[in-house]
C-alpha positions as CSV (number, residue, x, y, z in Angstrom):
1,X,144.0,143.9,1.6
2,X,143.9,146.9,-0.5
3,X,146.9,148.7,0.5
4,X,149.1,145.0,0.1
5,X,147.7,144.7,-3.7
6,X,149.1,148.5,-4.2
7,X,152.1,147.7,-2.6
8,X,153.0,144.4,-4.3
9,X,151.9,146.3,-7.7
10,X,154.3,149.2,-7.1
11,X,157.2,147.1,-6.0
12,X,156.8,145.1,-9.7
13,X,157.0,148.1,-11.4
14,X,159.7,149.4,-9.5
15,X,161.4,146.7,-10.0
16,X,160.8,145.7,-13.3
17,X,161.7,149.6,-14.4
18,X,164.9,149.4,-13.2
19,X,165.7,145.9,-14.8
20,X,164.6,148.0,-18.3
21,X,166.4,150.9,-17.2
22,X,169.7,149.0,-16.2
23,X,169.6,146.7,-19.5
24,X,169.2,149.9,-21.6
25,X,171.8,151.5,-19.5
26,X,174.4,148.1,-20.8
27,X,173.2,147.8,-24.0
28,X,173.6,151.6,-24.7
29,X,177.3,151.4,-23.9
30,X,177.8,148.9,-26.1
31,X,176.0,149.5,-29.0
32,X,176.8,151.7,-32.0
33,X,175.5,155.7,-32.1
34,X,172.9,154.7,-34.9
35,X,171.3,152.1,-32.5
36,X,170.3,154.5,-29.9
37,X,167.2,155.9,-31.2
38,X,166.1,152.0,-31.1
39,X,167.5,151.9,-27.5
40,X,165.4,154.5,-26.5
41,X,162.2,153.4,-28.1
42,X,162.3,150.0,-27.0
43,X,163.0,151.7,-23.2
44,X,159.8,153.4,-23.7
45,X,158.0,150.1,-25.1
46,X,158.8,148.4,-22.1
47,X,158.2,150.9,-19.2
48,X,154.8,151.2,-20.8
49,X,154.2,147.1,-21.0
50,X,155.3,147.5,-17.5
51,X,153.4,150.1,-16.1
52,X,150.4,148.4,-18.3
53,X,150.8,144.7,-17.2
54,X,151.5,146.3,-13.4
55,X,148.3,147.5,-13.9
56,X,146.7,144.2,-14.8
57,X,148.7,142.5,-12.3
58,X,147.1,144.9,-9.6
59,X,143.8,144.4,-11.1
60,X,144.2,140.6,-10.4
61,X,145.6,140.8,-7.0
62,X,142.6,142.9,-5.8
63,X,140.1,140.5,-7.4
64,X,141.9,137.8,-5.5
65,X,142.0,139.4,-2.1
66,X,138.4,140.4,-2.7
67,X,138.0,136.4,-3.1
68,X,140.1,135.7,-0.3
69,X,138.5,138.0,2.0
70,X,135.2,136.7,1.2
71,X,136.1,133.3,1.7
72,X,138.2,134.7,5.2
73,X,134.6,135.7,5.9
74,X,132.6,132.6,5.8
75,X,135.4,131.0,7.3
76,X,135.3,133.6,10.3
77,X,131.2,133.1,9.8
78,X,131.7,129.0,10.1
79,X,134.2,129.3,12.9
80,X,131.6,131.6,15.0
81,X,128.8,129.3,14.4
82,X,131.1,126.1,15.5
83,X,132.2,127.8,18.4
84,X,128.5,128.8,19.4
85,X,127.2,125.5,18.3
86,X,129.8,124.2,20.5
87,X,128.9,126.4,23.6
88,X,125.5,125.4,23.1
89,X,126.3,121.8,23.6
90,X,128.2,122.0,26.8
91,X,125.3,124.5,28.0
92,X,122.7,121.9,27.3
93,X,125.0,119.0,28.7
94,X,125.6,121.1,31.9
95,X,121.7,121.6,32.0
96,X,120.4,118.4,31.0
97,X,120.7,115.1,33.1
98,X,121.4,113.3,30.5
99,X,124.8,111.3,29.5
100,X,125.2,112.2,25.4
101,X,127.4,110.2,23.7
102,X,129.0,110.7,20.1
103,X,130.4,107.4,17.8
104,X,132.3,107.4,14.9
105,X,131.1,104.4,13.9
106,X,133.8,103.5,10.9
107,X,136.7,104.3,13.7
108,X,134.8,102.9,16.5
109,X,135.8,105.7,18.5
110,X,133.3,106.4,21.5
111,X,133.0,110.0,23.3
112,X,131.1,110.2,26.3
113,X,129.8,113.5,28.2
114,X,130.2,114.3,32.1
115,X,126.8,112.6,32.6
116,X,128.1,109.0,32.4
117,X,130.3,109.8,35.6
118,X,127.4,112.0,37.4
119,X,124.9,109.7,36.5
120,X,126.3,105.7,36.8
121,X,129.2,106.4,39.1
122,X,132.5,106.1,36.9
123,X,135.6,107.0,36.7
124,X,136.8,109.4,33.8
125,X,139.9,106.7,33.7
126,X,137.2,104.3,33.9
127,X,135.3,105.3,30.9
128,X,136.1,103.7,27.5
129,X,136.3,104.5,24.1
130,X,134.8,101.9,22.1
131,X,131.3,100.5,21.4
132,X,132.0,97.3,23.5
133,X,132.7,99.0,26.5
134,X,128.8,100.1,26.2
135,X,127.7,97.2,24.8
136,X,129.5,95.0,27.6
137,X,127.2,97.4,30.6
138,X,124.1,97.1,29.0
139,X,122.2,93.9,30.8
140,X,122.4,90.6,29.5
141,X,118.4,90.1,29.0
142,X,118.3,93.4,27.2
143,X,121.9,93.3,25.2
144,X,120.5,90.9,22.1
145,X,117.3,92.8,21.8
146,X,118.8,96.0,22.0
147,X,121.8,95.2,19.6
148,X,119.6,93.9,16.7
149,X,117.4,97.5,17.0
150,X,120.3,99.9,16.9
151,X,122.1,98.0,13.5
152,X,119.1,97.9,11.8
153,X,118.5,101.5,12.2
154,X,122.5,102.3,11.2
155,X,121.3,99.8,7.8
156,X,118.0,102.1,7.6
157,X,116.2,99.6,8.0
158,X,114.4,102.1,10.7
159,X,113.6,105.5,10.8
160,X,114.5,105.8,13.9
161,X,115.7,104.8,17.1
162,X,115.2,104.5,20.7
163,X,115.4,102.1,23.3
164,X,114.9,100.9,26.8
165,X,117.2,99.0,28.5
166,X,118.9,98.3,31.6
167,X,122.8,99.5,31.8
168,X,125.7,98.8,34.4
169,X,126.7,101.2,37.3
170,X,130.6,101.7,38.4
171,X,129.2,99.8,41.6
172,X,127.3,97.1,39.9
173,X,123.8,97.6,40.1
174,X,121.9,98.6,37.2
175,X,119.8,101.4,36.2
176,X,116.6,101.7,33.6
177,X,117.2,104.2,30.7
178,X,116.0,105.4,27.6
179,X,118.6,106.0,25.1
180,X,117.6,107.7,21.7
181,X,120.0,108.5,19.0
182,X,120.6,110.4,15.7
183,X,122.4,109.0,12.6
184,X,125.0,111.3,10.2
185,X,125.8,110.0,7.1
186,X,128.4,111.1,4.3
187,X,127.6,112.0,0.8
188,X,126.8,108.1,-0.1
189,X,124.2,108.0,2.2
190,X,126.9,105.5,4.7
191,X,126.2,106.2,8.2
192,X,130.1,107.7,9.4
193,X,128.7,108.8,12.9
194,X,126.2,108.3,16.0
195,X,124.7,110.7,18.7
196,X,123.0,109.7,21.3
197,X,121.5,110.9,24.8
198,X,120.6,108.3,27.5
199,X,117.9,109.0,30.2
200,X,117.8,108.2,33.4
201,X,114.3,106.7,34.0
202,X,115.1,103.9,37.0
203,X,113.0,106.5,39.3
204,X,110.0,106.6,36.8
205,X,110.2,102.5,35.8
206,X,110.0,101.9,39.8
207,X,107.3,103.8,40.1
208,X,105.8,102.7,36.8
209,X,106.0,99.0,38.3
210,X,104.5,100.3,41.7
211,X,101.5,102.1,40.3
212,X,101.1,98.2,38.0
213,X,101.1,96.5,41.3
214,X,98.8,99.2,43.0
215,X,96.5,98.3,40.2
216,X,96.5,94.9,40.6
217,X,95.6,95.2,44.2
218,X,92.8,97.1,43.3
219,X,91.3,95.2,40.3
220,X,91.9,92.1,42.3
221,X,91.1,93.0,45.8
222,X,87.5,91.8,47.1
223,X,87.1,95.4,48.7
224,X,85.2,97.7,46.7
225,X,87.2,100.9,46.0
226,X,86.1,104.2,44.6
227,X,87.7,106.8,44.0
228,X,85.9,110.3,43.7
229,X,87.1,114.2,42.6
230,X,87.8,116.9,45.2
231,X,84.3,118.7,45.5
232,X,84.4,122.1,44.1
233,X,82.2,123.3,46.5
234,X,82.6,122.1,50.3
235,X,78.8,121.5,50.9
236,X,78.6,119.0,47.5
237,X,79.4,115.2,47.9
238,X,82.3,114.7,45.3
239,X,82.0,112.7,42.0
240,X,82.7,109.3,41.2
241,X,85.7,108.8,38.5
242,X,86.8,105.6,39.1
243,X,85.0,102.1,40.5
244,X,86.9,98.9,40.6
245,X,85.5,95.1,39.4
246,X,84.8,94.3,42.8
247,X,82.0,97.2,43.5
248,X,80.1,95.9,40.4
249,X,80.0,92.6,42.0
250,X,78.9,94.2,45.3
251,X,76.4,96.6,44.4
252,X,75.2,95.3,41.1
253,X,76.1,99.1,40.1
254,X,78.1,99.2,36.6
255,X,81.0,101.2,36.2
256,X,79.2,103.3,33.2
257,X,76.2,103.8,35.6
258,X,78.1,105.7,38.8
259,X,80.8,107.6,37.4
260,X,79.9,111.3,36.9
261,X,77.7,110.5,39.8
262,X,77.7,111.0,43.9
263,X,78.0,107.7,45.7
264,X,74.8,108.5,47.3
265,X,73.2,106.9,44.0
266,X,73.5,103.4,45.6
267,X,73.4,103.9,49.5
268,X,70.6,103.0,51.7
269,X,68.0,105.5,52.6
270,X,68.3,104.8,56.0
271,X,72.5,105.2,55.4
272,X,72.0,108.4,53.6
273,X,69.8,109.9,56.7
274,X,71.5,109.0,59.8
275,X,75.1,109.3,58.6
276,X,75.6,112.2,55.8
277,X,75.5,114.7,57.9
278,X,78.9,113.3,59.0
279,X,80.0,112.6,55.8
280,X,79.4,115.9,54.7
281,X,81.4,117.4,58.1
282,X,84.4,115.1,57.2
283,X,84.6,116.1,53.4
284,X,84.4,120.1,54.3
285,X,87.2,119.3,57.0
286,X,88.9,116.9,54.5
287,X,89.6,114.5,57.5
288,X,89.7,110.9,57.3
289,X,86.1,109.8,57.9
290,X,85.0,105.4,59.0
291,X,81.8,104.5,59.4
292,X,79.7,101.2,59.1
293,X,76.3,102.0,57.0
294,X,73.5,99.9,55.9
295,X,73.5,100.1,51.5
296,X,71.0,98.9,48.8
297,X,72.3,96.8,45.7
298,X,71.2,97.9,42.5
299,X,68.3,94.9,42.8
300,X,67.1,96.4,46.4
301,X,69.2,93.7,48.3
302,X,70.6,95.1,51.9
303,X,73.8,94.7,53.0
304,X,76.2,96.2,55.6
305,X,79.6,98.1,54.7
306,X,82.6,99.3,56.4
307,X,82.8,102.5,54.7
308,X,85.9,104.9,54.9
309,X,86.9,107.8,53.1
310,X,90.6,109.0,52.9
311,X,91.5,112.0,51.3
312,X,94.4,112.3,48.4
313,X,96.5,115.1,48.0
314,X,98.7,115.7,45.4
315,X,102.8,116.9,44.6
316,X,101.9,120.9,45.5
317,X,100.0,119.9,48.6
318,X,96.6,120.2,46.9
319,X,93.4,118.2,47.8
320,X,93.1,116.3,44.4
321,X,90.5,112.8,45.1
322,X,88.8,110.9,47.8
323,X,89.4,107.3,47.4
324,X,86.9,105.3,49.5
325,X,87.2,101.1,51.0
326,X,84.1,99.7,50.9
327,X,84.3,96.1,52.9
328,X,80.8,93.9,52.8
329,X,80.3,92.8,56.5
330,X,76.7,91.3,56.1
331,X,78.3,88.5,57.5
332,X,80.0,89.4,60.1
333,X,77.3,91.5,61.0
334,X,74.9,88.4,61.0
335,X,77.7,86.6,63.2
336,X,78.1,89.3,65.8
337,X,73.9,89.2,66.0
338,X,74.2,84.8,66.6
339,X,77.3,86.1,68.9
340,X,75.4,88.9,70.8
341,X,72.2,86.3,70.5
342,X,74.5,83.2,72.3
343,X,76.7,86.1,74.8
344,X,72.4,86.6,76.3
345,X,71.9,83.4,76.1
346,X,75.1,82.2,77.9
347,X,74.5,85.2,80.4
348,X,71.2,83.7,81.4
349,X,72.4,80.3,81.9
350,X,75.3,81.6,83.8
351,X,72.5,83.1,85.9
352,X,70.6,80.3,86.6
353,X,73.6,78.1,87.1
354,X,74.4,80.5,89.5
355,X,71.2,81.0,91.2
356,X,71.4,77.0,91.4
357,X,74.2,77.0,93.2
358,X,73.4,79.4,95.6
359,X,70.8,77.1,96.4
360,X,72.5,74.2,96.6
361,X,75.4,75.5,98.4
362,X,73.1,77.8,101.2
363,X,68.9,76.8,100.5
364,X,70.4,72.9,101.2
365,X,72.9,73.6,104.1
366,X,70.5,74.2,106.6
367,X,68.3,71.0,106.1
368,X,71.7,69.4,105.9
369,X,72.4,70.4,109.2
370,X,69.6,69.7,110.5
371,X,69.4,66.1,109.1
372,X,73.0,65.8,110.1
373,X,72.2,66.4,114.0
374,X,69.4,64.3,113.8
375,X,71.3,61.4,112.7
376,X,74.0,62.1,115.8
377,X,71.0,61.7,118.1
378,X,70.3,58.8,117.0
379,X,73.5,57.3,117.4
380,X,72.8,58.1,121.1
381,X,70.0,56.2,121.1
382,X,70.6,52.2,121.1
383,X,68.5,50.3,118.4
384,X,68.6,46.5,118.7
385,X,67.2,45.7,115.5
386,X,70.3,45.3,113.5
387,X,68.9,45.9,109.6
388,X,67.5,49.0,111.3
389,X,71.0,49.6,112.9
390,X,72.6,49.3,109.1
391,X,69.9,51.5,107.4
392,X,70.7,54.2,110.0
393,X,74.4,53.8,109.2
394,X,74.2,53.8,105.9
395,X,72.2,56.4,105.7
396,X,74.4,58.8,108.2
397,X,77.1,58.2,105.7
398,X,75.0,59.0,102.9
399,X,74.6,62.4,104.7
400,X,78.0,62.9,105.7
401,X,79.3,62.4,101.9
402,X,76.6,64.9,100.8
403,X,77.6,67.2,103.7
404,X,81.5,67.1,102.1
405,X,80.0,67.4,98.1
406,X,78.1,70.6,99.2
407,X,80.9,71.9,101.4
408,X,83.4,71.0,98.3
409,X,81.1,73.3,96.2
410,X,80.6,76.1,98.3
411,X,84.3,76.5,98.2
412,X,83.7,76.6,94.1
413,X,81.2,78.9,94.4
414,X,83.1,81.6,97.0
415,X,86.4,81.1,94.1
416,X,84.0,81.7,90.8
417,X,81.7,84.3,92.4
418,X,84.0,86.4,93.8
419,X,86.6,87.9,91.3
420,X,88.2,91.0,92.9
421,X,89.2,88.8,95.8
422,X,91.8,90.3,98.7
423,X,95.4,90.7,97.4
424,X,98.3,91.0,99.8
425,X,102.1,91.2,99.3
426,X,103.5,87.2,100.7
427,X,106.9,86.5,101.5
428,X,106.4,82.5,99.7
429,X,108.8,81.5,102.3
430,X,106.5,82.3,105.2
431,X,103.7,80.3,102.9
432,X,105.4,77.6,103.0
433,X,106.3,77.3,106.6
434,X,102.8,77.6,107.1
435,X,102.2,74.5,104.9
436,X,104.7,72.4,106.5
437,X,103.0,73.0,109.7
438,X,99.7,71.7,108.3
439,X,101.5,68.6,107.3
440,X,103.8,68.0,110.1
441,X,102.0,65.1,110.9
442,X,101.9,63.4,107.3
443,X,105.4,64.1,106.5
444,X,106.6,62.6,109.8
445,X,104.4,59.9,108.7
446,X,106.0,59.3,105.1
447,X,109.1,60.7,105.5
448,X,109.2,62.6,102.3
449,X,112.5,63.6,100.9
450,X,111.8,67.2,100.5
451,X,114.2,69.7,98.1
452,X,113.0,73.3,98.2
453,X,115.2,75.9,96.6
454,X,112.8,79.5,97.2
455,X,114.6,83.4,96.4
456,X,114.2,84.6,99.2
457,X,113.1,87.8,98.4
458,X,110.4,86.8,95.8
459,X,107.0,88.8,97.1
460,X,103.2,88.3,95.6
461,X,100.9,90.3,95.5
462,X,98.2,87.9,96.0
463,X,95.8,86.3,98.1
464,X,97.9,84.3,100.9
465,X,94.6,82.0,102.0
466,X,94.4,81.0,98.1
467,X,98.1,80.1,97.9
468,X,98.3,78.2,101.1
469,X,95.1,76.1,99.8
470,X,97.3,75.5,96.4
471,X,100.6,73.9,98.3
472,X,98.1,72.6,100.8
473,X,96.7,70.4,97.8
474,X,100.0,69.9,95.5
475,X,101.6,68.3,99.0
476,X,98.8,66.0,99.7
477,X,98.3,64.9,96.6
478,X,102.1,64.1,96.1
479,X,101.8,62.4,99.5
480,X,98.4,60.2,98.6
481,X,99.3,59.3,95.3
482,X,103.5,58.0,96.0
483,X,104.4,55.2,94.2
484,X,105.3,52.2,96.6
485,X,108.4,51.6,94.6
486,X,110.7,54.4,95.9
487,X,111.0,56.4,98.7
488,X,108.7,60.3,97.5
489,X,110.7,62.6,96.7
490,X,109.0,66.4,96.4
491,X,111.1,69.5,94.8
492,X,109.8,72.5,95.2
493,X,111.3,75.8,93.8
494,X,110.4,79.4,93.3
495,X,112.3,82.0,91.2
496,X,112.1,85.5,88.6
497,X,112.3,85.0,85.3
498,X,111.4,88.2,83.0
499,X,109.0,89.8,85.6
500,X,107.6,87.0,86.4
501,X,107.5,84.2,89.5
502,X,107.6,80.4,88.7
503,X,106.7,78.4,91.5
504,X,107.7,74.2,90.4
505,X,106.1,71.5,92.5
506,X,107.6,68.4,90.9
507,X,107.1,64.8,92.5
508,X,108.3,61.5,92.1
509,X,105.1,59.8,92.2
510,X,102.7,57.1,90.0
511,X,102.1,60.1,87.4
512,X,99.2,60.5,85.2
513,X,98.6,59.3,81.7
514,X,98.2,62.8,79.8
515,X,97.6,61.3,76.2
516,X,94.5,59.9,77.8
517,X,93.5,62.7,80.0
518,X,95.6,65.4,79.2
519,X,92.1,67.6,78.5
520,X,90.4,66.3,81.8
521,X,92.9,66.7,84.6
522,X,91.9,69.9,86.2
523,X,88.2,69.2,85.9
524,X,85.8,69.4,88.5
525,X,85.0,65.5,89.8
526,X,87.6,64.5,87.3
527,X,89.5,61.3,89.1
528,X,92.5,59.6,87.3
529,X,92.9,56.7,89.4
530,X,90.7,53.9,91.7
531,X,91.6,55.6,96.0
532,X,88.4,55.5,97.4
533,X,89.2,58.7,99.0
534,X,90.1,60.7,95.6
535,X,87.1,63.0,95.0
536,X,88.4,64.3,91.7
537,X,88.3,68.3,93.3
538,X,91.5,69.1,94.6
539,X,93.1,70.1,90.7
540,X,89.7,71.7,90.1
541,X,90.0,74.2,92.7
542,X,93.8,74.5,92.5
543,X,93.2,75.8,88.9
544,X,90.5,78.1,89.8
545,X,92.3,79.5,92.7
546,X,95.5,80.1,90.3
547,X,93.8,81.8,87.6
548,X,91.4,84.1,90.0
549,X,95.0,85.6,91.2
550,X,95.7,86.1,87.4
551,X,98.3,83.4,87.5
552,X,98.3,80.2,84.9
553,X,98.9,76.8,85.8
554,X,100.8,73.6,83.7
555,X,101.4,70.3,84.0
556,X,103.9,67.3,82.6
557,X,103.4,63.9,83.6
558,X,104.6,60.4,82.6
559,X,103.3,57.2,84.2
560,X,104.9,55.9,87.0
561,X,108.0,58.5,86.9
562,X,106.2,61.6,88.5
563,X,104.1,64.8,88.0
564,X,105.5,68.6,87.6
565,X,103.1,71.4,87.8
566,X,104.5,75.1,86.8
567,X,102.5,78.0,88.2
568,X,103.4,81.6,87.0
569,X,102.2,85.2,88.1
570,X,102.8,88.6,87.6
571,X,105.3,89.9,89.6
């Protein structure tokens, strides 16, 4: 700057010298000889107002470049600190999650950082430049509230402002965030510009709303829950910090009375003894510990709990709590003693039920026999008194139906007492031929018309005896009760369906009414209509035999059109 001042100076009073030195020069020529003492004087008068005002002149060019490089200075100085200021943003906007925004409010000109594509999924051509394009993706529910905050804090009406609400992705969905801005404002105090940042808190709002419904499961839940410190020492039962309403209301324990406490303050003596040593094991070990225990209510009341303990750690892995279910089951405890009381008592009548039929069906067979011969010897002998002849008649057929009742049951009795009975693998088909022999003589009789679709390589593992005795009783009954309207018509089918086989005996016959004795029909002595034959048994022993070969039995009947019974077993 120096050197230009020196340079300007010297090239005015180079300059300016020869204008003086050229007009003297003219004038001199022209003027008279008496005039050129003047000439010369006024030469030397204006080189020195020259040389003087170059002087000056350079005196006032260096003040101004001194000026001008001070002001070059602070402009260098303001440029640095723009440029810095600058770098510092992007570094912060590359560092932070955030999406900062910038409005100049009077030109409603909006500048948004990377963040609002990184963050909500846009577009950079997507983006636009105006506060309605951000007012249009905030949600409707949050858009009045929201708008009515942010212009009274550009009127300062607020100090501040900052806001939750919920704002539209590129995809549609919306995301929770917390926007919070600063206002610039000219030398009138008129707010000329907005910057804002807008955080991404959907993560921390979901989990916000979890942890609200987590604690209104547990301030609502009938299960007391307790929630205890890690122990600092691993023989020392761990601290209560939290109790929820419902342990007050179990124990009679408030919360202001067990926290700071072990939860050995309100268990039973006899709980304490025989199960803290395991307690104690499963806290050292930091396992997951169950356990039913016998506590004490802060009145002295007992009552039973399902106690559990589950341990809590926390982000870095740490053990952090222990928070423990307590469920009351005094009652279920006083229901499994009635059920354990009524399992004995049932036991014991299923022993002398038992015992009773063994002597029925064996203690009374013999004397049956007995009385049974007798009475065949006596039809040998001829008695000519008739009433006498009648009485003995009467009375053999007394014998003879009490002969077929105990027989009947013996049969229940083998069936009922003897569950692991001898399983076999049957080809159905050869059961069936087996039947059909058995009833040659009654299908001749009735001329059944007879429809029997059976796989033929369907195999059971079950007792063959049993399942004969099943078809054996399904045929006759079909057969006895026929309706002598049309001609009988029996289907009979077998087949696989999902591991399973199906056997369907269906008939044509005078059905059963099933809204009437729908709960009755395979009960023992159970008869549905007036034979004089019909004992009420067959059904009986037809179920029994079914379900001691793990099988299931069904039936669907409609009076007077027929009966279908479904049997399934595992294949």
């Amino acid at each position: 700057m120096k050197n230009k001042a020196n340079k300007i100076t010297l090239l005015y009073i180079v300059f300016s010298a020869f204008l003086a030195i050229v007009s003297f020069f003219v004038l001199n020529r022209f003027s008279f000889s008496n005039f050129t003492e003047l000439l010369y004087l006024s030469l030397a008068k204006d080189l020195a107002f020259i040389i003087l005002s170059g002087i000056i002149f350079k005196m006032i060019l260096t003040k101004n470049d001194f000026q001008n490089h001070k002001i070059f200075e602070k402009l260098q100085e303001t440029n640095e600190e723009i440029k810095e200021s600058n770098e510092r943003y992007d570094i912060v906007a590359k560092a932070t999650s955030d999406t900062i925004w910038d409005w100049k409010i009077q030109e409603d000109d909006f500048i948004w950082n990377k963040g609002i594509q990184g963050i909500f999924g846009y577009k950079k051509e997507e983006v636009g430049k105006t506060s309605k394009w951000w007012f249009d993706r905030i949600h409707p529910e949050d858009s009045i509230k929201m708008s009515i905050k942010l212009y009274s804090f550009i009127e300062q009406k607020t100090e501040k402002w900052q806001d939750e609400y919920r704002f539209k992705c590129a995809d549609g969905t919306y995301k929770y965030v917390f926007d919070r801005g600063f206002l610039v404002k000219d030398e009138e105090g008129n707010a000329i510009r907005m910057i804002g940042a807008i955080q991404d808190v959907t993560k921390q709002k979901e989990e916000e709303q979890r942890l609200k419904l987590l604690e209104t499961v547990i301030t609502q839940t009938k299960d007391a829950v307790i929630i205890t410190e890690s122990e600092k020492q691993s023989k020392t039962i761990p601290k209560i910090v939290f109790v929820n309403p419902a342990f007050t209301e179990m124990t009679g324990y408030k919360s202001s009375e067990v926290i700071g406490k072990t939860p050995i303050v309100f268990m039973g003596r006899k709980s304490v003894k025989n199960d803290i040593a395991n307690l104690s094991k499963a806290l050292k070990g930091r396992e997951e510990f169950k356990f039913e225990t016998l506590n004490h209510t802060k009145s002295g009341e007992e009552y039973w709990v399902n106690f559990s303990m589950i341990p809590i750690t926390n982000q870095e892995g740490e053990h952090s709590h222990w928070i423990s279910i307590q469920r009351d089951i005094t009652e279920e405890k006083k229901q499994e003693k009635e059920k354990e009381q009524l399992i004995r008592e049932l036991t014991q009548n299923n022993k002398d039920l038992k015992q009773f039929s063994y002597i029925t069906s064996h203690n009374l067979r013999a004397p049956l026999s007995n009385l049974t011969g007798l009475l065949n010897l006596m039809h040998e002998i001829p008695v000519e008194n008739q009433e006498l002849r009648e009485v003995i008649n009467g009375f053999s057929t007394s014998t003879n139906l009490l002969n077929e009742t105990i027989n009947d049951l013996v049969k229940v009795v083998i069936i009922k007492d003897n569950p692991s009975i001898n399983k076999e693998e049957v080809l159905i088909k050869d059961v069936f031929e087996n039947v059909f022999n058995q009833l040659s003589y009654l299908i001749s009789l009735h001329k059944p018309i007879l429809k029997i679709e059976l796989e033929k390589v369907t195999i059971l593992n079950i007792n063959k005896a049993y399942l004969e005795s099943i078809l054996l009783n399904l045929f006759t009954n079909a057969i006895k009760y026929r309706s002598p309207k049309r001609i009988l018509r029996i289907f009979v089918s077998s087949k696989e369906i999902d591991n399973q086989i199906v056997l369907v005996f269906k008939d044509n016959g005078i059905g059963i009414d099933l809204e009437r004795n729908g709960d009755k029909i395979f009960g023992l002595y159970q008869r549905f209509h007036n034979y004089s034959d019909s004992k009420g048994l067959g059904l009986y022993l037809v179920k029994s035999q079914v379900e001691s070969m793990g099988g299931t039995i069904s039936v669907e009947s409609e009076v007077d059109k027929g009966t279908t019974f479904t049997i399934t077993f595992k294949k």
